[in-house]
C-alpha positions as CSV (number, residue, x, y, z in Angstrom):
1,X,7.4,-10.8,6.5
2,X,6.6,-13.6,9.0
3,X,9.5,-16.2,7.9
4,X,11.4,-13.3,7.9
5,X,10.3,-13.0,11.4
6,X,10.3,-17.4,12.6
7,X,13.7,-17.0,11.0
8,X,16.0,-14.0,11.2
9,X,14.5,-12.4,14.2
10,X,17.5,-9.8,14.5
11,X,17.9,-9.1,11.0
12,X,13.9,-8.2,10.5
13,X,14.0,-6.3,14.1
14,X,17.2,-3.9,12.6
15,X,14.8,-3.4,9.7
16,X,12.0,-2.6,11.6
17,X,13.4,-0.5,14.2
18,X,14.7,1.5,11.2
19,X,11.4,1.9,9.7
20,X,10.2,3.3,12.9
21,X,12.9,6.0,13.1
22,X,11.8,6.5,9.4
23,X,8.6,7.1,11.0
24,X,8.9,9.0,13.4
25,X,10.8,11.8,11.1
26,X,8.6,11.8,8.6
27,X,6.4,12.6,11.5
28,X,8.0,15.4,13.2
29,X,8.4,17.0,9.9
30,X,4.7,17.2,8.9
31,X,4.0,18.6,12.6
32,X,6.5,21.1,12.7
33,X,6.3,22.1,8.2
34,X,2.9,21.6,7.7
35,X,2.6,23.3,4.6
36,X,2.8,21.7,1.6
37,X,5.4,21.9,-0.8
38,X,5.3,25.1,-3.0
39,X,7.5,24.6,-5.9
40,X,6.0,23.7,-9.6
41,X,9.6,22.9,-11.3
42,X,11.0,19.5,-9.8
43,X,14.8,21.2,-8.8
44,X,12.6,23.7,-7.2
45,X,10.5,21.0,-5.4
46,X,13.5,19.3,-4.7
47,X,15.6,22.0,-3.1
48,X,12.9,23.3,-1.2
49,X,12.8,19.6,0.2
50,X,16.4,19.6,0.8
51,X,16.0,22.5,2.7
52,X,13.3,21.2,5.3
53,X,15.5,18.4,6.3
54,X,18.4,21.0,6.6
55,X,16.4,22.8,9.1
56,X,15.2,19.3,10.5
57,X,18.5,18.1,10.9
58,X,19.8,22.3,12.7
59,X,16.8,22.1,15.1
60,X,17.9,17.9,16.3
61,X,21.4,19.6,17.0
62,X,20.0,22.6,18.7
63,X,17.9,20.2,21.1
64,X,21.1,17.9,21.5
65,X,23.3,21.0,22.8
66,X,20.9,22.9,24.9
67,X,18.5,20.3,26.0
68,X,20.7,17.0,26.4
69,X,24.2,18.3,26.7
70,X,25.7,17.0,23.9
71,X,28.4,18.8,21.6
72,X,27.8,18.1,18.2
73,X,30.5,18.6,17.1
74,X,31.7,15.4,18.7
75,X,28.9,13.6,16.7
76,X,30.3,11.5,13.5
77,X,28.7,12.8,10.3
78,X,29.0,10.9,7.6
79,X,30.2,12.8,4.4
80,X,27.5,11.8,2.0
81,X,26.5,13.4,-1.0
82,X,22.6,13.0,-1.9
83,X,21.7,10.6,-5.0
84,X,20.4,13.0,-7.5
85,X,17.7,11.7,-10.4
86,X,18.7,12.0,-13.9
87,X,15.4,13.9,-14.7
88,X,16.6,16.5,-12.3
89,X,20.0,17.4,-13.9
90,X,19.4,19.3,-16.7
């Protein structure tokens, strides 16, 4: 991590400035959900999961229209399709 550091300061400061946003989600979403997961079958824990960062991802937009200003429908959104384990397709 530090000759990462000595060496490639930009590179390991785009990695750790991700980490930090990681962070800081993974944050807001145990202060605003604080219950636990409630599902026993894995595709049940997992949808229910999907489903938090749905609603994560509704309330950011909410607080970027009312709050900031900002139309999201002007905001890029990358068409991604979640990675799926094989022990979860049955």
């Amino acid at each position: 991590m530090i000759y990462e550091f000595v060496y490639d300061t930009q590179r390991w400061l785009e990695q750790y400035h991700m980490r930090s946003i990681i962070e800081t989600v993974n944050s807001t979403m145990k202060r605003t959900m604080p219950s636990p997961v409630r599902k026993r079958l894995v595709v049940r824990k997992a949808t229910e999961i999907v489903a938090r960062i749905c609603v994560y991802n509704m309330r950011q937009l909410v607080y970027l229209k009312y709050m900031r200003g900002i139309d999201p429908s002007m905001i890029f959104l990358p068409t991604a399709r979640p990675v799926i384990p094989g022990y979860l397709n049955h």
